[in-house]
C-alpha positions in Angstrom: -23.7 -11.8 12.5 -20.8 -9.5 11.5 -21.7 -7.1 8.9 -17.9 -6.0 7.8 -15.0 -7.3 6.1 -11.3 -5.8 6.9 -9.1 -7.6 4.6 -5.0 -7.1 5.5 -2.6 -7.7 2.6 0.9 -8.1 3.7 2.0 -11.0 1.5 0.4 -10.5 -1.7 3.1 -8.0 -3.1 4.2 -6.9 -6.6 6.3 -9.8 -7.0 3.4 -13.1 -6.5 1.5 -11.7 -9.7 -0.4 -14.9 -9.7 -1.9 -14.0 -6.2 -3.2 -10.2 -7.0 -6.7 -10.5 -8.5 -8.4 -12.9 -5.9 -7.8 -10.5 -3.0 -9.2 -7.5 -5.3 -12.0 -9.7 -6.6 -13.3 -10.9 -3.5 -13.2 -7.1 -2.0 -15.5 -6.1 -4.8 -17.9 -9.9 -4.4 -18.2 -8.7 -1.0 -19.5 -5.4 -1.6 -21.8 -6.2 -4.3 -23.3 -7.9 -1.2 -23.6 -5.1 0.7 -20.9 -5.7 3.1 -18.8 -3.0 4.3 -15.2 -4.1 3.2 -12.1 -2.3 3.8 -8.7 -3.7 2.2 -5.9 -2.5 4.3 -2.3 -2.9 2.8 0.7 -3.2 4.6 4.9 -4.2 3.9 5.5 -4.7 0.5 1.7 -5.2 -0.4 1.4 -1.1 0.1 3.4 -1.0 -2.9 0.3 -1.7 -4.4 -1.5 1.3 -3.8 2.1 3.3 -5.2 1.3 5.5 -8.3 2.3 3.8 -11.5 3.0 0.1 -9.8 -0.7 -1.8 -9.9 -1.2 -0.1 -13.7 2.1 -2.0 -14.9 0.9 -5.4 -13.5 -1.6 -8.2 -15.1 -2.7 -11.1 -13.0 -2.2 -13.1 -16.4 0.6 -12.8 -19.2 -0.8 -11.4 -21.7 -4.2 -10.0 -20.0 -5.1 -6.3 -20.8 -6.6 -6.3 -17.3 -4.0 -5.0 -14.9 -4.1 -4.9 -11.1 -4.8 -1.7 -11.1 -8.4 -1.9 -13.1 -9.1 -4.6 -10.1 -8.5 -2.0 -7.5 -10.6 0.6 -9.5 -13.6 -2.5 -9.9 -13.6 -2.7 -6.2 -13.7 0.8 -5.3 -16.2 1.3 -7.9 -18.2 -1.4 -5.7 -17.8 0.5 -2.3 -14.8 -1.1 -0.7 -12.4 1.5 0.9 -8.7 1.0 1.0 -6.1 1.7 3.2 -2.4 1.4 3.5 -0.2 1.0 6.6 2.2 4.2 7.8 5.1 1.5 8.0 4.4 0.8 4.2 5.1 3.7 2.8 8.4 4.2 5.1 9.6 1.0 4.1 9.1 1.6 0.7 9.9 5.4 0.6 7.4 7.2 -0.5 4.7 9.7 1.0 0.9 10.0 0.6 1.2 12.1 -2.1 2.0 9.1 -4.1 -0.7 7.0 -3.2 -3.6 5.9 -6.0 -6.6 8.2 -5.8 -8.6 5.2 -4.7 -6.3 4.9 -1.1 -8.4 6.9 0.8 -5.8 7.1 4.0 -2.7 6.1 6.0 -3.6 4.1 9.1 -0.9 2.3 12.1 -1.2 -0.9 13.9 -3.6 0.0 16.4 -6.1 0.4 13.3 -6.1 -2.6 12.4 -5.8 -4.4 15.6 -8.8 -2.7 16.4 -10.9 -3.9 13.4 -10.0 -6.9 13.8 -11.0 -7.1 17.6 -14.3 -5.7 16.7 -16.7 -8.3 16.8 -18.6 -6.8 13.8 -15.7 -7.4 11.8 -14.9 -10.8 9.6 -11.1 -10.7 8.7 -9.5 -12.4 5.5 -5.5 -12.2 5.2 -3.6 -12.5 2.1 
């Protein structure tokens, strides 16, 4: 039985507010459980891991909860996060802008590999 969870956001971006807390939620659920989960962010979803975007964003109008404090519950829990090289070119900036809690740049091949890996469970958002 697969131990590990790689989760790839690509299409939960800035923009589908709506969509940003179960992806962030779930990361955390699984590693309460003591799996290994690794969120890996890529196009417009790397945004996410952008200095100053997640800490302007609530899941719900009105929430004091942003994105952001979901990221931070999640890493708090153990999961590790990633964004994509072609992210951060697509969106201009560098890894000196990323979040304290992105913890490195990874390419395709990463992630293909991860996924391959039969120890691995993969969710997509």
């Amino acid at each position: 039985m697969a131990n590990k969870l790689i989760m790839i956001l690509q299409n939960t971006t800035p923009k589908e507010l709506h969509a940003l807390g179960a992806p962030f939620f779930q990361a955390a659920a699984a590693a309460v459980m003591e799996y290994e989960v690794e969120v890996v962010l890529t196009a417009d979803a790397g945004l996410l891991m952008k200095k100053g975007v997640a800490e302007k964003l609530t899941v719900l109008e009105g929430s004091s909860k942003t994105v952001y404090d979901f990221i931070k519950d999640a890493k708090n829990a153990g999961v590790v996060f990633k964004v994509c090289t072609p992210s951060l070119e697509l969106n201009n900036f560098t890894k000196e802008d990323l979040i304290p809690e992105c913890t490195g740049v990874v390419g395709g091949a990463y992630v293909i590999e991860k996924v391959m890996d039969d120890d691995y469970k993969v969710l997509s958002y």
